[in-house]
C-alpha distance (Angstrom), angle and dihedral (degrees) to the residues before:
residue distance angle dihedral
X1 . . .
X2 3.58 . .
X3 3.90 101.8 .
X4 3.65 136.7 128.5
X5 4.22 122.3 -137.8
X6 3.68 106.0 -108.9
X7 3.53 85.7 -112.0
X8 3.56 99.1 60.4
X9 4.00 86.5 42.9
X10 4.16 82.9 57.6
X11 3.72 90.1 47.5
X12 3.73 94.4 58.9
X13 4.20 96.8 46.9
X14 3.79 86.5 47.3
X15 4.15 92.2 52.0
X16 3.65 87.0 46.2
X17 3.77 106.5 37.0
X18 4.47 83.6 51.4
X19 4.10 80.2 46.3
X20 3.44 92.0 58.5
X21 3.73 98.9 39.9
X22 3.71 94.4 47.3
X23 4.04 93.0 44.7
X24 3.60 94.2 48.0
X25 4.34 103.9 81.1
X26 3.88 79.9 67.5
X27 3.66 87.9 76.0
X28 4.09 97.7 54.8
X29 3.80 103.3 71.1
X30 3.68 117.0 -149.2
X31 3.78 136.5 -81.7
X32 4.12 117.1 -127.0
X33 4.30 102.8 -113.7
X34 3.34 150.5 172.3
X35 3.70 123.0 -115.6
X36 3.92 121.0 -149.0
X37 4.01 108.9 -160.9
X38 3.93 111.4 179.7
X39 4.11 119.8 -119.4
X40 3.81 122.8 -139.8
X41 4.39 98.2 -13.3
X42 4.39 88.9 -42.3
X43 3.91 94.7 167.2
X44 3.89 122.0 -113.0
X45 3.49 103.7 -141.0
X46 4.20 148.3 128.3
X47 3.47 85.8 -82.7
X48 3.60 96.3 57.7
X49 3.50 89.1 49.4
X50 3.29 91.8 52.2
X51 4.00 90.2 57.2
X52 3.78 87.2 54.2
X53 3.59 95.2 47.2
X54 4.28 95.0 55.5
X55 3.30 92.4 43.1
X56 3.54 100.8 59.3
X57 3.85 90.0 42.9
X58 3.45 91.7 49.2
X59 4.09 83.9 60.9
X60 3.61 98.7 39.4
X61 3.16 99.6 -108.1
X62 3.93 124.7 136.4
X63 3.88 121.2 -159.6
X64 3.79 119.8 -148.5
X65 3.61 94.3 -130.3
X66 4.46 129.8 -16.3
X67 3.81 110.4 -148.9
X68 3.56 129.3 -170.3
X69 4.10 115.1 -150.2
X70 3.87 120.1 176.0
X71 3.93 99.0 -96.0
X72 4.23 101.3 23.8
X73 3.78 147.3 15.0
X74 3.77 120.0 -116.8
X75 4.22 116.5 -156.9
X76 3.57 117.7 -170.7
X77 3.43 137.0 -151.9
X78 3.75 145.0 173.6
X79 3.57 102.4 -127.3
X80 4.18 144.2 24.6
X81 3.87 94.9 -119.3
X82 4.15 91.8 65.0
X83 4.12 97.0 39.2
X84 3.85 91.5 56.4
X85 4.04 89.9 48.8
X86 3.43 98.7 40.5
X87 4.40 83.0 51.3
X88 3.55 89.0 69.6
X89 3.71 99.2 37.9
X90 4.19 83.6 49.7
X91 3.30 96.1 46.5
X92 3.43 103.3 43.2
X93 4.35 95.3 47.2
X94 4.22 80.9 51.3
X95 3.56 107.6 51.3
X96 3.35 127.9 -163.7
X97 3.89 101.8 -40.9
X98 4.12 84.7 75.7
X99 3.85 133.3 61.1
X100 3.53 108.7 -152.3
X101 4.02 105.9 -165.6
X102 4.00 124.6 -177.7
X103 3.86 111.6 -116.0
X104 3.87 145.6 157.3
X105 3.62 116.3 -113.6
X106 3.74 117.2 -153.5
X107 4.16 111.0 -115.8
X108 3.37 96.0 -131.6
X109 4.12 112.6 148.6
X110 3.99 107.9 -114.6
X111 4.08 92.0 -117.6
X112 3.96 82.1 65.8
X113 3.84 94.7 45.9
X114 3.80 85.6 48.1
X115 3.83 90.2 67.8
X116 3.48 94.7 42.0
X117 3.84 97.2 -104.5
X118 3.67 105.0 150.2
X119 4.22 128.2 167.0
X120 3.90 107.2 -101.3
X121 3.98 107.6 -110.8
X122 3.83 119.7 -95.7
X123 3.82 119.0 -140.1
X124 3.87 132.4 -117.0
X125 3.99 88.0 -90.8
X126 3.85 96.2 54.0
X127 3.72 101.7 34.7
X128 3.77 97.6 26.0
X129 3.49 132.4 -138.3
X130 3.73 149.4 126.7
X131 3.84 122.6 -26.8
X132 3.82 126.5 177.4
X133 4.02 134.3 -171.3
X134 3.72 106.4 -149.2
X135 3.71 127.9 -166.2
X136 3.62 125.1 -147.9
X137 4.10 111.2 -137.7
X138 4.26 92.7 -134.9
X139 4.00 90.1 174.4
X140 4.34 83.8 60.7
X141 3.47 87.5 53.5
X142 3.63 94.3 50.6
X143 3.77 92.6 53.5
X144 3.69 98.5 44.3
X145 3.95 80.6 50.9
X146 3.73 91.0 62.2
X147 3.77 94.8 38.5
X148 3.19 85.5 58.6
X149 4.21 98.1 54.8
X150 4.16 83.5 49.4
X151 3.19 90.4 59.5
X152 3.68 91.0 43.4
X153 3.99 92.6 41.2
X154 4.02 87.9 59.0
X155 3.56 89.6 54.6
X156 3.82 96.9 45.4
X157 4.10 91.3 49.0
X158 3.62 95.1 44.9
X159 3.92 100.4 50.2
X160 4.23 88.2 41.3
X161 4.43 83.5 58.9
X162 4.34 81.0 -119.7
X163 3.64 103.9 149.0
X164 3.90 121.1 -143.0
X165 3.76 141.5 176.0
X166 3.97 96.9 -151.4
X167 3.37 146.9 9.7
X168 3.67 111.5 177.3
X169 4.15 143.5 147.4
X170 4.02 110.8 -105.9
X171 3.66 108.2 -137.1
X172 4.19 96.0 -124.6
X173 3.83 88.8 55.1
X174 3.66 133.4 -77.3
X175 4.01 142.0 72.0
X176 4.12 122.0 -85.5
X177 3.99 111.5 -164.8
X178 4.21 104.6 -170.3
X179 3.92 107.2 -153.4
X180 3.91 125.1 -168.7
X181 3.72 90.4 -130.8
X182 3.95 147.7 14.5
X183 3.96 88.0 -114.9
X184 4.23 99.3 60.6
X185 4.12 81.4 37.1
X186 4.03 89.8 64.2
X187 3.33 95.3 47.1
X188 3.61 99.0 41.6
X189 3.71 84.4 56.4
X190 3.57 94.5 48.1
X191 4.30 90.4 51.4
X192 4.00 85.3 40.4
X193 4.24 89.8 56.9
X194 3.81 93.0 39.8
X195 3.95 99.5 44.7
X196 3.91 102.2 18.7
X197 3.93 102.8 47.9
X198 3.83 89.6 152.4
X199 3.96 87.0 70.4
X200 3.83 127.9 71.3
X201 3.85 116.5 -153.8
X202 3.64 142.6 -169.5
X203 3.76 131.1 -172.2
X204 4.08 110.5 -111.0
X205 3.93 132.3 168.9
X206 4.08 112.6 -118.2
X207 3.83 91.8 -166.8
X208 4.00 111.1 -64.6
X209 3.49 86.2 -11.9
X210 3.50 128.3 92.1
X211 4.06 116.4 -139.0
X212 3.52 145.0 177.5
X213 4.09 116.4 -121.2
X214 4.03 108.8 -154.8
X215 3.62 129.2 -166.1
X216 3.89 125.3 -171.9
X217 3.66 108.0 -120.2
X218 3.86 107.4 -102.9
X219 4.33 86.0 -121.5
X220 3.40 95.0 58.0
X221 4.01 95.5 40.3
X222 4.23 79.4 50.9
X223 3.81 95.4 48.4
X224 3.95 87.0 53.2
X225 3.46 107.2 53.5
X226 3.76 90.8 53.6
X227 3.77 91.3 55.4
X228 4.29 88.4 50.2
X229 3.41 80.3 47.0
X230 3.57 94.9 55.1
X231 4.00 95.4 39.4
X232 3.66 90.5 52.3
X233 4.08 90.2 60.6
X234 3.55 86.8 44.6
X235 3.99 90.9 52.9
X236 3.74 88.0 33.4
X237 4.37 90.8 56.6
X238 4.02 86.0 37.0
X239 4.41 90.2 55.8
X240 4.11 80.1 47.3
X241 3.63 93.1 50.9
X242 4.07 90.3 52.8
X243 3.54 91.5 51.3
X244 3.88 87.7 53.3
X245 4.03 92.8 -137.7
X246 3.79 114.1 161.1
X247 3.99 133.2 -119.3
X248 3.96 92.1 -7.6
X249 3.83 122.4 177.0
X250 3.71 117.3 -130.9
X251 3.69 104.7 173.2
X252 3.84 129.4 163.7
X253 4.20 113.7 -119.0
X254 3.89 122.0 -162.3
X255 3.85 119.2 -24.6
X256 4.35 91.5 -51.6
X257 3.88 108.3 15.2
X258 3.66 122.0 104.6
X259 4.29 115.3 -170.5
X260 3.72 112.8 -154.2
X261 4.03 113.3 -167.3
X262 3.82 113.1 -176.8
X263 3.86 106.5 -177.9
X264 3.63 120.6 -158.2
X265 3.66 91.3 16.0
X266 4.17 102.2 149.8
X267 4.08 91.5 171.3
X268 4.02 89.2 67.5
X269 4.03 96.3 158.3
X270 3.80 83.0 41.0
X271 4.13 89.4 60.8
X272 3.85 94.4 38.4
X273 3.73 90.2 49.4
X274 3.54 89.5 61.9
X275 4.06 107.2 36.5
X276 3.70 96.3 32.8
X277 3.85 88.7 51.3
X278 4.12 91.2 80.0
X279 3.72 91.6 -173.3
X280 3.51 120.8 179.5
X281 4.17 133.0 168.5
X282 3.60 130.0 -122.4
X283 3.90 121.2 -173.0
X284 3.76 112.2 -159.5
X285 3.87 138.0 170.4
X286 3.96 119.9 -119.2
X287 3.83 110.4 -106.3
X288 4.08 90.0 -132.7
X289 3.89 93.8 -178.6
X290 3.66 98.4 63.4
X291 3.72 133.2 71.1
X292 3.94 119.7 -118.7
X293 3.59 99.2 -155.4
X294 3.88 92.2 48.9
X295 4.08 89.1 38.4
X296 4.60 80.1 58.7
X297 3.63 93.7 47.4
X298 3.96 87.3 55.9
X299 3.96 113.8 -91.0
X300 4.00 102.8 105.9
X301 3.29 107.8 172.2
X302 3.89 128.2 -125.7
X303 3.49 109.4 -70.0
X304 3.45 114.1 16.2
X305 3.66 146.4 79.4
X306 3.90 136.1 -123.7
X307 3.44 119.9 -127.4
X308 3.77 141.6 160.5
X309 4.11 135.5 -135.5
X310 3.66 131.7 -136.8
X311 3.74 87.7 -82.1
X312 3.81 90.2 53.6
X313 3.96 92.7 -107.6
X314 3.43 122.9 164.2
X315 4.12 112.2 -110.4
X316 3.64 125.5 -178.3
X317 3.81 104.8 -149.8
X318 4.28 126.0 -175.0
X319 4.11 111.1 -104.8
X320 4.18 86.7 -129.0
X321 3.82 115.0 95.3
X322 3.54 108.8 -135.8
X323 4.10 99.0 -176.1
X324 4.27 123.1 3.8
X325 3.74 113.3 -158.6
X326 4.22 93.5 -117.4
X327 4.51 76.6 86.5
X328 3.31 93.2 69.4
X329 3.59 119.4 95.2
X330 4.02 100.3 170.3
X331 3.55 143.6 24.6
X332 3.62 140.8 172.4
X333 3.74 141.1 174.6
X334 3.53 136.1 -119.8
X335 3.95 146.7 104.9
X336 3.55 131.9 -46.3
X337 3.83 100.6 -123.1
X338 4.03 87.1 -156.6
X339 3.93 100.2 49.5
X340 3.83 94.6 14.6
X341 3.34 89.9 -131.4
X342 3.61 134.9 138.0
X343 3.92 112.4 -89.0
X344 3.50 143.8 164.0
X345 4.13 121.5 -130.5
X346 3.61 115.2 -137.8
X347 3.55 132.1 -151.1
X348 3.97 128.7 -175.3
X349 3.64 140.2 -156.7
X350 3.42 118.0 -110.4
X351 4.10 103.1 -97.8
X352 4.16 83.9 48.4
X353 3.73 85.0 51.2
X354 3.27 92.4 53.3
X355 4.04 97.3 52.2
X356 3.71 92.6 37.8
X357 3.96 87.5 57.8
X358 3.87 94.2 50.2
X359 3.61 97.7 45.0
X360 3.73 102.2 43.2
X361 3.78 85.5 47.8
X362 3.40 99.7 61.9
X363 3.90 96.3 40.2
X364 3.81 94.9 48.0
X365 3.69 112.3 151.6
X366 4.12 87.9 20.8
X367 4.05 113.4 115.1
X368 4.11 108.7 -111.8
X369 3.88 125.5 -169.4
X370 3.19 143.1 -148.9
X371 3.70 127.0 -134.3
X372 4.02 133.9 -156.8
X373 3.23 120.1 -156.6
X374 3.76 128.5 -168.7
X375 3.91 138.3 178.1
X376 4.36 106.2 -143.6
X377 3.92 124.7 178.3
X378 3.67 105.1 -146.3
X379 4.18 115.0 -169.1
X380 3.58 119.5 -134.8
X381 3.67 132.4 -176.1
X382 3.70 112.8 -130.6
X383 3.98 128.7 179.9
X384 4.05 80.3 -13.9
X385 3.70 93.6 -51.2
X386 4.18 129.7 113.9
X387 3.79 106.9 -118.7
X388 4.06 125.7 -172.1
X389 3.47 104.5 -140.3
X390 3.86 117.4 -175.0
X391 3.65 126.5 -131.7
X392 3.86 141.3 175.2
X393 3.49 126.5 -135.7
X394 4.27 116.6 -158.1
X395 3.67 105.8 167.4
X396 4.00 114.6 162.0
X397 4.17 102.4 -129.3
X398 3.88 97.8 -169.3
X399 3.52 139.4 4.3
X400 3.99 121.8 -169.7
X401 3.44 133.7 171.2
X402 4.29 116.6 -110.0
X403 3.63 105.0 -110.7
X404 3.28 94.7 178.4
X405 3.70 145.3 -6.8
X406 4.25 110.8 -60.9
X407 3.86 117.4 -161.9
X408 4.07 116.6 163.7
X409 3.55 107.1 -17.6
X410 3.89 135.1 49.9
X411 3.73 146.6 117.6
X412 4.03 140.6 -109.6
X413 3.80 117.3 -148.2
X414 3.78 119.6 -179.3
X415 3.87 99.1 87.2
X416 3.87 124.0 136.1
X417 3.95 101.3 -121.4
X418 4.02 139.4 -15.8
X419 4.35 84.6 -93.9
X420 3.75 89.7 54.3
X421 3.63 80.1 53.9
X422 3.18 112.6 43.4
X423 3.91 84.1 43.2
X424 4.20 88.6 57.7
X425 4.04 89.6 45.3
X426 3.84 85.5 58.6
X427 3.53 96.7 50.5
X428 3.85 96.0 46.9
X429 3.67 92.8 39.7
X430 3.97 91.8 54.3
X431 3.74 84.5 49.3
X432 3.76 139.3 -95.0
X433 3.72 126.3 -72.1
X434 3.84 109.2 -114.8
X435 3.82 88.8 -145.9
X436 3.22 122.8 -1.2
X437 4.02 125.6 -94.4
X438 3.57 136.7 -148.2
X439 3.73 135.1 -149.7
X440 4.16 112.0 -124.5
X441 3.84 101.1 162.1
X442 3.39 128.7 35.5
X443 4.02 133.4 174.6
X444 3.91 138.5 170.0
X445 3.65 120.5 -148.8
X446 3.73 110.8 -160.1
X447 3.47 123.0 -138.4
X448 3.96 94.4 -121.3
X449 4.23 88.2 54.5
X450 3.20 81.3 46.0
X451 4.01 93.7 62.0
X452 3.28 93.7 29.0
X453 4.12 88.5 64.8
X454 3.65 90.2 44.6
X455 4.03 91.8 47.2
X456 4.04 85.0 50.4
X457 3.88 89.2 43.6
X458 3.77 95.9 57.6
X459 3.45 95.9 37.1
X460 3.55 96.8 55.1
X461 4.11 91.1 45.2
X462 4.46 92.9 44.9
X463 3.97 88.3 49.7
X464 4.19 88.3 47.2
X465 3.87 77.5 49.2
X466 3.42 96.0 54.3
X467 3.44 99.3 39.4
X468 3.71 100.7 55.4
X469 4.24 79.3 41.7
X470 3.98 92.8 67.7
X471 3.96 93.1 37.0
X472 3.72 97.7 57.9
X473 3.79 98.8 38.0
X474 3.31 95.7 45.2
X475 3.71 86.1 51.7
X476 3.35 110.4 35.4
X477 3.64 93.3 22.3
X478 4.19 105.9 -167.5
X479 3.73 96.6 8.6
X480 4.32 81.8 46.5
X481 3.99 90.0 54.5
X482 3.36 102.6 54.4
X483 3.96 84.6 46.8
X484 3.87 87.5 60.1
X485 4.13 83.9 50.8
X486 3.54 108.4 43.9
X487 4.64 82.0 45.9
X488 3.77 86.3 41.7
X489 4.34 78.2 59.8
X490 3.62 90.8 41.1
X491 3.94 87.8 62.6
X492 3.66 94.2 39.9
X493 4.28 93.7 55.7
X494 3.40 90.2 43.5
X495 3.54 101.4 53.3
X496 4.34 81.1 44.1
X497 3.96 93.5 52.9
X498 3.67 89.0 47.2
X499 3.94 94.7 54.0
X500 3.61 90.4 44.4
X501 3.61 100.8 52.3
X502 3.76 85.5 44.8
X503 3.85 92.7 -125.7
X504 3.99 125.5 175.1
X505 3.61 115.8 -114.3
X506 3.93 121.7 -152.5
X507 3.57 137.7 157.0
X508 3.91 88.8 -70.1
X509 3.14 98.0 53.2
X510 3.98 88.6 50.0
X511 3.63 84.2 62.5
X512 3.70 99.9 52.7
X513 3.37 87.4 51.4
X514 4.11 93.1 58.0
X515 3.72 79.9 46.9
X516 3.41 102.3 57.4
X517 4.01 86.9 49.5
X518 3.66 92.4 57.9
X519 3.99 88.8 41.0
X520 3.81 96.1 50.6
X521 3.87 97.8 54.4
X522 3.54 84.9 61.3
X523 4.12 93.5 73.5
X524 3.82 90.5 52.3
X525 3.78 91.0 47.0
X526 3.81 89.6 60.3
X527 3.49 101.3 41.3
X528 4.26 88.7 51.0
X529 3.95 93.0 46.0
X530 4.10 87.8 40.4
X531 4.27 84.3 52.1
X532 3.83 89.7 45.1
X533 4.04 91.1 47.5
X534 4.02 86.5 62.5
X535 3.23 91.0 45.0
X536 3.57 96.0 54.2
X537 4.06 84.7 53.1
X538 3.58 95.0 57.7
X539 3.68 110.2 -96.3
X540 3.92 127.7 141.5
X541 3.46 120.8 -92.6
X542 3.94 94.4 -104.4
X543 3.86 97.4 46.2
X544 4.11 87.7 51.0
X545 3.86 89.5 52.2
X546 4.02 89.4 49.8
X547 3.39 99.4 45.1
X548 3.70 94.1 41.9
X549 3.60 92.8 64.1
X550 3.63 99.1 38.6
X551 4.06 98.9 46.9
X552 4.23 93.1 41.2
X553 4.12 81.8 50.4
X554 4.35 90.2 77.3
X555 4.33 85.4 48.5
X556 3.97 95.0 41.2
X557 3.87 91.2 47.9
X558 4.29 92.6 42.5
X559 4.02 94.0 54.8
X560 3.84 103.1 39.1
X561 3.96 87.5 51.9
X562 3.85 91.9 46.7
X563 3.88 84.1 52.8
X564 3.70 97.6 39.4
X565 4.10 91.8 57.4
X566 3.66 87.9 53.0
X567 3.79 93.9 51.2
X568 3.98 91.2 51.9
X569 3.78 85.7 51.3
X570 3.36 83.2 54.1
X571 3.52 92.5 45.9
X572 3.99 101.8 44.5
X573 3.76 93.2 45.8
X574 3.77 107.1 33.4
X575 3.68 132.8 83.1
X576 3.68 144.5 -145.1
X577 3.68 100.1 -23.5
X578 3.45 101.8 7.3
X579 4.00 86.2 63.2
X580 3.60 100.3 45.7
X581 4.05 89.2 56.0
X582 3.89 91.4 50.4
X583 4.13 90.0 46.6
X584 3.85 83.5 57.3
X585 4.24 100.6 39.0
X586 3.85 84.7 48.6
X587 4.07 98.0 52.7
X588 3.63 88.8 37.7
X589 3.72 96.3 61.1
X590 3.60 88.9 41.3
X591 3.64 86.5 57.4
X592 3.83 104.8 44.4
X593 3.84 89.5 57.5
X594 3.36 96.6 56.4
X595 3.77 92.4 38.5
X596 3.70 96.9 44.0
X597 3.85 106.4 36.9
X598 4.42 100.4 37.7
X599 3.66 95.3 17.0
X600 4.24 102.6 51.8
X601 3.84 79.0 30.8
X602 3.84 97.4 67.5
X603 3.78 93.7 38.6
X604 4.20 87.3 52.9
X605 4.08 78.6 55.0
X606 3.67 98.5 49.0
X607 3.60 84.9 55.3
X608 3.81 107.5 35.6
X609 3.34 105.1 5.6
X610 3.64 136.2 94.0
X611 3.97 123.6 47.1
X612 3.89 84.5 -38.9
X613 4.36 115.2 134.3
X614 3.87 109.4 -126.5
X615 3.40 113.3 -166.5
X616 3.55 96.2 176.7
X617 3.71 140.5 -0.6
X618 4.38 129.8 -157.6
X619 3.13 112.6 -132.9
X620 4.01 126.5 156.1
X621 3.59 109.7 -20.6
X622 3.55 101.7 -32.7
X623 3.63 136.4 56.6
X624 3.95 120.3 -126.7
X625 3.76 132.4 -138.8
């Protein structure tokens, strides 16, 4: 009575031998490194590690270990002070086809990483970092929405012979097509409902003239923000990717908030440079009929736009978009070998190709610019209170004349210096905004909070430990020790099926863990009243034990489940935070019955179990014959 099958015996050392093995990297800390991500195909190979390696001898400095994986190149060192100088000597002996990022690199020795065993992530709030509230600007994407159907609409009436005197975007919303009689405006509208069923129209007078007012349907105007919505997290996890930061969170918030988290990020003006810089591209015809100076004193004449350069120079621009920046599929920095000066080389997808070809071909010899457009917070102090105050920046940064017909590749000019350029090529490359975004929170998570929360976290959980330790072997004295085992083991796999399924820890989490400590005990404290109970009725020692395990099984089983559906409730309809708790309550109870039913099980066998006589077992405060 009392004993395992050898196999099941087996089964248990294997589970916890793998627990230990897999729960171990937690131990090893990390090392402060440099990360070397690849721009635009650069190869990753001995000879790049090579490049790395005589550079930082050449400064003096000497890397705890170089290693070469398939997409990047990790350098390691012991302390901060040599990563962020060997950053600009890395950088600097790479050039622009390389972006070297700062990073921590877990310690774990390489015959652990052979197996796969790998420390479980920790979150922005235990190993600090950067983390950024972005907001989506929904009214841009309306009005690039409806640039886009003028565009469209000038096409349409053109190739159906209808002839029109405008088609242009009204500032407070909406489409006005101008006509030179009633006739072509009945037809147009009849075209307009036929191919255009995204637009709503109604026949209006402009003047003399009768018109055509069009609205975007409010489904349609719906349906598109959530796709910029989803573009922009694509761009967003695409500008992350270039920086080469590891396990970020890029999560969508509300109907038009995106959170970025970037833990361990050292470099944090580095990563707000480069996702609070929402840069997206306009390409736009001069307006050559109208006069700038005349358009900044207030008359702008029908059809076009005002803008300024660099220099703050009046430019009148046309209202129709010729190119957006969401075409673009790669760009790269370098030098104009013409004008020797800094540029950026442009290459489009096929569909932008296509436009770019047609429009540059029939305005050859015309002047075309190129507009920047950027979303800043700015803070203010108002009635003795900070204030974020939004603000868009369109500045035009070149404008050239179309020599000749351009299709997928070709070059701006007009930029500041080769950093401003390179910092535009990264931007592009990682892909354009679809509207552009603005940063409304921001926070920075040191590393030493960072330790200091996981310090707190632990300490809290071990003295939880120990607490429930003294309390159930000093009341249930054998039975209560191999309690304190088998929930020792509960930690151990749950720290072990964390690291293997890679999972982020954060405060949270920390807290489901300290849970499922206080939860597990619970299963031992059943099964050790359940064995007193029979006791009490007069069985033998080795009978109680059985039946104590066996009959407490049907309770154990009913209360973990009831708790396990509400942590996938949790799970399936939380976020952020919320989630990460209900990934750990859900393991943990997972864990604690295996740990407290077969584990403490097999340990009561070892010690009672078997062919051995037991006269009398202690358990709780009295001992039983």
């Amino acid at each position: 009575m009392n004993r395992y099958p050898l196999w099941k015996n087996l089964l248990i050392l294997i589970v916890l031998a793998l627990g230990v093995i897999y729960a171990l990297p937690n131990l090893y800390g990390d090392n402060p490194a440099l990360q070397v991500n690849p721009v635009r195909g650069a190869p990753i190979d001995a000879a790049l590690e090579g490049r790395i390696a005589d550079a930082l001898k050449g400064a003096g400095l000497k890397p705890l270990a170089l290693e070469r994986g398939p997409r990047s190149i990790l350098v390691r060192f012991d302390d901060t002070e040599r990563q962020l100088k060997a950053k600009e000597v890395v950088a600097n002996a790479l050039g622009d086809d390389y972006v070297v990022a700062l990073n921590l690199a877990s310690a774990t020795p390489a015959f652990l990483r052979a197996i796969g065993a790998e420390p479980m992530f920790l979150g922005l709030d235990l190993r600090g970092g950067v983390h950024f509230l972005m907001e989506v600007d929904m009214q841009a994407a309306e009005r690039m929405v409806e640039e886009r159907f003028v565009s469209d609409l000038r096409s349409l009436l053109r190739d159906n012979k209808l002839r029109y005197k405008t088609v242009a975007r009204e500032e407070d919303g909406g489409i006005l097509v101008i006509f030179r009689d009633a006739e072509s405006r009945s037809k147009a509208a009849a075209v307009i409902a036929e191919e255009a069923s995204d637009l709503t129209s109604a026949e209006v007078n402009q003047g003399p003239d009768p018109a055509l007012r069009l609205k975007v349907k409010p489904e349609y105007v719906k349906e598109q923000r959530k796709l910029a919505l989803q573009q922009n997290l694509t761009t967003l996890r695409n500008r992350v990717n270039e920086l080469g930061v590891a396990e970020p969170i890029i999560q969508q918030q509300g109907e038009g908030r995106i959170v970025v988290q970037l833990p361990g990020v050292q470099d944090t003006a580095r990563a707000k440079e480069i996702l609070g810089a929402t840069a997206t591209l306009e390409f736009r015809m001069v307006h050559e009929d109208g006069d700038p100076e005349a358009a900044a004193a207030g008359k702008v004449p029908v059809g076009a736009k005002l803008y300024r350069d660099r220099k703050g120079r009046p430019i009148l621009l046309k209202r129709q978009v010729m190119l957006t920046g969401d075409r673009i599929v790669n760009a790269a920095s370098g030098i104009d070998q013409t004008e020797g000066q800094p540029a950026v080389f442009i290459t489009l997808d096929s569909k932008g190709a296509g436009i770019f070809s047609r429009a540059t071909k029939d305005n050859v010899g015309r002047p075309m610019a190129v507009v920047f457009i950027e979303n800043k917070v700015d803070t203010k102090t108002v009635g003795g209170k900070q204030v974020k105050v939004k603000r868009t920046v369109e500045e035009v940064i070149n404008v050239a004349t179309i020599r000749e017909q351009l299709s997928k590749r070709f070059q701006i000019t007009g930029l500041d210096s080769t950093e401003e350029a390179r910092n535009l090529a990264l931007l592009l490359r990682a892909g354009s905004l679809a509207t552009p975004i603005s940063i409304i929170e921001e926070r920075t998570i040191g590393p030493s909070l960072g330790q200091d929360n996981i310090q707190r976290g632990f300490h809290s959980t071990w003295v939880g430990f120990a607490a429930i330790a003294v309390f159930m072997i000093a009341y249930y004295h054998t039975f209560g020790v191999t309690a304190v085992v088998a929930l020792g083991v509960n930690v151990c796999l749950l720290i072990a099926l964390l690291s293997l399924l890679q999972a982020t820890l954060t405060l949270p989490g920390m807290a489901g863990i300290a849970l499922t400590i206080g939860m597990a005990i619970d299963a031992n404290v059943l099964i050790n009243e359940r064995i007193r109970e029979e006791l009490r009725n007069g069985n033998t020692p080795q009978a109680s034990i059985s039946a104590g395990y066996d009959r407490a099984w049907g309770t154990i089983l009913d209360t973990n489940v009831t708790t396990l559906i509400a942590g996938v409730a949790l799970f399936s309809f939380g976020s952020g935070p919320i989630r990460g708790f209900a990934v750990v309550l859900c393991l943990g109870i997972l864990t604690s019955m295996f740990s407290a039913v077969m584990v403490s099980r097999s340990m009561v066998n070892l010690i009672y179990g078997g062919r051995r006589k037991v006269a009398r077992i202690a358990i709780g405060n009295t001992r039983w014959a």
